[in-house]
C-alpha positions in Angstrom: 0.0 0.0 0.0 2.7 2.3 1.0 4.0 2.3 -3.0 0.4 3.4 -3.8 1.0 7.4 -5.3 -2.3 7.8 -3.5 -0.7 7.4 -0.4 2.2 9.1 -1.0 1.1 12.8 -1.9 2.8 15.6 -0.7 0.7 17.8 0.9 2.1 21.5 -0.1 2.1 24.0 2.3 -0.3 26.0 1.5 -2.9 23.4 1.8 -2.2 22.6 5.3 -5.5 24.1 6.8 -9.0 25.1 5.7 -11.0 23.5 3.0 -7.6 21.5 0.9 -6.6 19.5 3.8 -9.9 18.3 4.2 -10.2 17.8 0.6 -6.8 15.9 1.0 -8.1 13.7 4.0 -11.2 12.7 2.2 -9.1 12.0 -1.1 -6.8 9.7 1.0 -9.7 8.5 3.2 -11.4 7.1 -0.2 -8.0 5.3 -1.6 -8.0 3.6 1.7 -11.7 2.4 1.1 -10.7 1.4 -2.3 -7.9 -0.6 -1.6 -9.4 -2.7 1.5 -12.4 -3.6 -1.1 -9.9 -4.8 -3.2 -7.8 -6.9 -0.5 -7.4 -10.4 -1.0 -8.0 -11.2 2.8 -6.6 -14.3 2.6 -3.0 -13.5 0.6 -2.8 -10.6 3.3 -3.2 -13.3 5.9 -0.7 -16.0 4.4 1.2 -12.5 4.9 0.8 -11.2 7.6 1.5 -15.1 9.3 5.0 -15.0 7.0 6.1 -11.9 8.3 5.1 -12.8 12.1 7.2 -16.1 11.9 10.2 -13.9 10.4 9.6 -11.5 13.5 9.9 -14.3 15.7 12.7 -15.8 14.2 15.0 -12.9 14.4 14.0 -11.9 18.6 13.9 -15.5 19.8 
């Protein structure tokens, strides 16, 4: 998710405040929706179980 370029804006100055960061939130807010529709829950498991047995393996 973190490669996504919707999750990666930069938020200009400017547009820190009022109306364009909320604009920004609700933009970022909706990618997130998007992408959790679209998660294969069970590859994201088999995942999620491979990188908790690597996690285990290296502070045991």
């Amino acid at each position: 998710m973190i490669k996504k370029e919707a999750f990666r804006r930069v938020i200009l100055p400017g547009d820190i405040g009022g109306h364009r960061l909320s604009q920004h939130v609700r933009d970022v807010r909706q990618a997130l929706v998007d992408h959790l529709a679209g998660l294969d829950v069970d590859a994201f498991a088999q995942a999620l179980h491979r990188a908790a047995i690597s996690e285990k393996e290296y502070t045991t």
